[in-house]
PANU-40662 format. One record per residue (C-alpha): residue in one letter; x, y, z. Coordinates in steps of 0.5 Angstrom, whole numbers, plus 500, padded with zeros to 3 digits. Layout:
BEGIN
residuo|east|north|up
A|X|Y|Z
...
This chain:
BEGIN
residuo|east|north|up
X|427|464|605
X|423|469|601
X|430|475|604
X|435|471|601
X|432|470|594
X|431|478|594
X|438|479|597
X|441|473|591
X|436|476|586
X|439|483|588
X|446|481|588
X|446|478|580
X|443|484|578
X|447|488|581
X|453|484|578
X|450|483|570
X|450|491|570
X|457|491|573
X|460|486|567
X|455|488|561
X|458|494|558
X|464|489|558
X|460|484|554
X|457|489|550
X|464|492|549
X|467|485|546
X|461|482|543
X|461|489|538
X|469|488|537
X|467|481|535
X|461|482|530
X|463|489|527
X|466|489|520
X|473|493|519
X|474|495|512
X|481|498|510
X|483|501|505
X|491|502|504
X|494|505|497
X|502|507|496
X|506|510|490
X|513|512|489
X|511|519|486
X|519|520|485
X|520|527|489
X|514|530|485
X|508|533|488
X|501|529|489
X|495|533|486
X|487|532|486
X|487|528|481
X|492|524|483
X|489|521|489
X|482|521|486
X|484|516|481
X|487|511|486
X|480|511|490
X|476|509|483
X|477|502|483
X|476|501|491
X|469|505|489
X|467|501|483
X|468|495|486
X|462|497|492
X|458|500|486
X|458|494|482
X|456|490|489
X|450|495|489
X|449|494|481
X|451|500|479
X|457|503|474
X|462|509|475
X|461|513|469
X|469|514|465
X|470|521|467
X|465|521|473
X|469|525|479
X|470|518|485
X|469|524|491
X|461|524|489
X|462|516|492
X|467|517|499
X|462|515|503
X|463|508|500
X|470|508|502
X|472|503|508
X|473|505|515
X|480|506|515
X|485|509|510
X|492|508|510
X|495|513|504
X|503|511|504
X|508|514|498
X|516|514|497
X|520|519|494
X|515|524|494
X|514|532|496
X|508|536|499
X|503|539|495
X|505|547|493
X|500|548|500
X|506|544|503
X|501|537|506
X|501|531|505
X|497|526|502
X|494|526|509
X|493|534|512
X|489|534|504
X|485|529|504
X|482|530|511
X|480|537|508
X|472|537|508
X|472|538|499
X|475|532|500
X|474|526|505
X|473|531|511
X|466|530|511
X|467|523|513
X|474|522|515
X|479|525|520
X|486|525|521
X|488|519|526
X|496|520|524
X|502|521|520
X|509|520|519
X|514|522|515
X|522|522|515
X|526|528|509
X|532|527|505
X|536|529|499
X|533|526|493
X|538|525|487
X|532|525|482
X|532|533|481
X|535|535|489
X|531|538|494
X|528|535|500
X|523|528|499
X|520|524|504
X|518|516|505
X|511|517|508
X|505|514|511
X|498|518|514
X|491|514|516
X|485|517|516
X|478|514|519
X|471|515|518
X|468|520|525
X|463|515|526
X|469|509|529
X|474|516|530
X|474|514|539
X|475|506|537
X|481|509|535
X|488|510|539
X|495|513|536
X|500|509|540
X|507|510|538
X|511|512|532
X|516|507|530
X|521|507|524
X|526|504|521
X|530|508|517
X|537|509|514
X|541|515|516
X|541|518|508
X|532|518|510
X|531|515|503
X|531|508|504
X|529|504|510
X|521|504|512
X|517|509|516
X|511|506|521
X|505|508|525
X|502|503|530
X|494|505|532
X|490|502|536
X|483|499|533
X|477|496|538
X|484|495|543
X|487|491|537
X|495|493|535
X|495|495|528
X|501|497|524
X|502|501|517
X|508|502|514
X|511|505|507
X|517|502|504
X|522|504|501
X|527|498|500
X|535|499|498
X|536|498|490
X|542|497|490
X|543|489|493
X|540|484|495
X|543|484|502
X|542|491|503
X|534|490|502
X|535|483|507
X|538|489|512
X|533|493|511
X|527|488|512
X|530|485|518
X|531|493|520
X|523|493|520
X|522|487|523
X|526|489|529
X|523|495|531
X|516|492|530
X|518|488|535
X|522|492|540
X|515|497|539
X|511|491|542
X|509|487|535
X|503|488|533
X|497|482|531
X|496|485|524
X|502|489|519
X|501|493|512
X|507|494|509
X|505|498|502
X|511|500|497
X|517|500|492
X|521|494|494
X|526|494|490
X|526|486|487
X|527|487|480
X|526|482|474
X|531|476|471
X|534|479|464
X|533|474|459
X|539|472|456
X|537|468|451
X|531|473|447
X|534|480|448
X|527|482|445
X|524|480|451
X|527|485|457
X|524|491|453
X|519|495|456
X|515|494|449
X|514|486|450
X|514|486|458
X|508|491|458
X|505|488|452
X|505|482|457
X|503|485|462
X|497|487|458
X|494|480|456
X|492|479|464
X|493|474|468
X|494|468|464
X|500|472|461
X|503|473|469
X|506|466|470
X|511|467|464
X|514|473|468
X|513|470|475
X|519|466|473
X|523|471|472
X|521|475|478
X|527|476|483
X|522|476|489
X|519|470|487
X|524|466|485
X|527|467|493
X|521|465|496
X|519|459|492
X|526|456|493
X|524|456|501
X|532|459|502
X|529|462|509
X|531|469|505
X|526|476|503
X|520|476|508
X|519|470|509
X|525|470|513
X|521|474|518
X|514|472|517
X|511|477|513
X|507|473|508
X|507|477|500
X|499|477|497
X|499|475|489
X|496|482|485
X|489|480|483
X|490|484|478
X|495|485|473
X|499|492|475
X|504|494|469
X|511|495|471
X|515|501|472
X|520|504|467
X|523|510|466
X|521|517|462
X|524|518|455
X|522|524|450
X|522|523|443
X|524|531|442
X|527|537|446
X|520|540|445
X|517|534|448
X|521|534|455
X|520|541|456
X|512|540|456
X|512|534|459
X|517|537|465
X|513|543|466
X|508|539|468
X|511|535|473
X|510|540|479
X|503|540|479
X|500|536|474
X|492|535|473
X|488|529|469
X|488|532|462
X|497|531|463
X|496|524|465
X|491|523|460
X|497|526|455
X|501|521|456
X|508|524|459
X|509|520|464
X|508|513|460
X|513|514|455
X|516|507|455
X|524|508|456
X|528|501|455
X|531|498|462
X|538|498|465
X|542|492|466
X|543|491|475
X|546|485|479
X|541|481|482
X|541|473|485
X|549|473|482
X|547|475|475
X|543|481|472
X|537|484|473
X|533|488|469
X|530|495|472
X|523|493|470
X|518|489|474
X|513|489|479
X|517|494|485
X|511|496|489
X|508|491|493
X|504|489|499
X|508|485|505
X|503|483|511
X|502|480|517
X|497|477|520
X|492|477|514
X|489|472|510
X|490|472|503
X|487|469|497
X|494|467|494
X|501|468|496
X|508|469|492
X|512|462|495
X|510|457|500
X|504|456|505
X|500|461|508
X|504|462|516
X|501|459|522
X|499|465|526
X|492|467|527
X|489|471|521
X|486|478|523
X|484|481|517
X|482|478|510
X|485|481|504
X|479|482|498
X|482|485|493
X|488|487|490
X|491|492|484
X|494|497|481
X|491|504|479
X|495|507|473
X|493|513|471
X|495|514|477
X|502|514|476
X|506|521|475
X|514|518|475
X|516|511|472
X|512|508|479
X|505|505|478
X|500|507|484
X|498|500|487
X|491|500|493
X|489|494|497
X|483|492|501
X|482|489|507
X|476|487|511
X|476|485|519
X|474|477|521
């Protein structure tokens, strides 16, 4: 009798061996927080810079010094605080162009000045194409990047795109494995032109997500192109002064524009068009992020400064303000009348994640793997008629 207890006694330890790297493995994927950072800009074919990607960090870092009781000095650099960004980071732009090292957002931030110290390139994606703005070759893009210590948790599946044959619209993604669960990130560039052509592009997207094998979790960052509904009735109100002034009240001043956003108004007539259509879910900023508008120069002197700036620009240029002179909107066709070329264009799209408030209708039914935390814009960010726009998630 004695043997058998010995040999049962054996047998069970031999099997809780055996499954325990196993419980380990899942219990540590259950009960570690992921963090992610995702940021995009339409940077309309000119290069990033230093500064640039700097300023689109501060609010996230400002956010973790505030948790700690701590303040960022105005002209403090944020690289003395990376350790304070999350996990991953997701850097997607639209329209843009290489530094004058020829890297992405990418290849520059995995530099040891930058995030080298504690990140790693994980993968990127980019497609090429002519641009209208000033010629040349231009790129929707998307890179992520992860901290060293969670780098083997981390799995590059396969590439996949969505893109129109001209590469300037459509959408360009890339899915990753993290702790064995399917993430994908993505930057979008929607058509400008009409409705239709965007519902093409967003059903493009969902489409070959799907043929990829459907991730649980997808972030969508970038110009989508919805614009806001002319006031026929007060022509002062569709200025960029007015709208910008709004804006800048905050976000008791957002509701009276949310009635004339165009994305808006199709999600919250339920007419099973837009994202809703494919069950992508759009978050409401969190903080007010003003709208784009169009560079005007007040003299010929004026433009030829403010152009001789645009290949590689520092933080004194953007600070100088060439790239927020305030040109008045143009008229386009949208939800059979006029729109005007002005309004919240680069967004968030997600699925999956559980935000604190929707743009229409009723958060969806599917399992929700992320949290979104916080949500805005980073101005001083900006180098062409675009607003840089980050968001920050945060794992179950």
């Amino acid at each position: 009798m004695k043997k058998f207890h010995k040999l049962f006694f054996l047998l069970f330890f031999y099997i809780l061996v055996l499954i325990n790297p196993f419980i380990t493995k899942e219990s540590l994927a259950k009960n570690e927080k992921l963090t992610i950072w995702m940021g995009s800009m339409n940077i309309e074919n000119q290069n990033f810079s230093r500064e640039v990607i700097g300023q689109m960090f501060r609010p996230a870092i400002k956010t973790e010094l505030r948790k700690r009781g701590e303040t960022m000095d105005l002209g403090e650099t944020p690289w003395r605080y990376i350790d304070l960004l999350p996990d991953i980071i997701v850097f997607a732009c639209q329209e843009c162009k290489p530094n004058k090292f020829l890297e992405f957002p990418a290849d520059t931030l995995k530099k040891r000045k930058f995030l080298g110290k504690y990140y790693r390139k994980v993968t990127s994606q980019k497609t090429f194409g002519i641009t209208k703005i000033k010629g040349g070759l231009s790129s929707i893009y998307v890179g992520v990047l992860a901290k060293k210590s969670i780098f083997k948790k981390i799995k590059r599946l396969k590439y996949v795109t969505s893109r129109r044959k001209l590469k300037l619209k459509g959408a360009v993604l890339v899915k990753v494995s993290i702790n064995n669960r399917p993430y994908a990130f993505g930057s979008v560039h929607l058509d400008a032109s009409s409705e239709k052509k965007r519902e093409a592009d967003i059903r493009e997207i969902y489409n070959v997500l799907k043929e990829a094998g459907f991730p649980k979790t997808v972030l969508l960052m970038g110009d989508f192109n919805y614009r806001l509904i002319k006031d026929e009735l007060d022509p002062l109100k569709n200025t960029a002064e007015h709208l910008i002034e709004v804006l800048s009240k905050g976000n008791s001043s957002l509701s009276l524009l949310k009635k004339r956003d165009s994305l808006a108004i199709l999600l919250n007539k339920n007419t099973n068009k837009s994202f809703s259509r494919w069950g992508f879910e759009i978050p409401e900023y969190t903080v007010p992020t003003l709208p784009t508008y169009k560079k005007v120069y007040k003299s010929k002197t004026d433009k030829a400064i403010c152009k001789s700036l645009d290949r590689f620009p520092k933080n004194k240029d953007l600070i100088r303000g060439c790239y927020f002179k305030k040109g008045n909107p143009k008229e386009k066709s949208c939800l059979k009348g006029k729109c005007i070329d002005f309004g919240w264009l680069d967004r968030l799209a997600t699925f999956g994640v559980a935000s604190p408030s929707l743009i229409g209708g009723t958060p969806k039914s599917e399992k929700k793997y992320l949290k979104l935390i916080d949500y805005g814009g980073a101005q001083k960010a900006s180098l062409g008629d675009h607003g840089a726009i980050w968001a920050t998630f945060e794992s179950f």
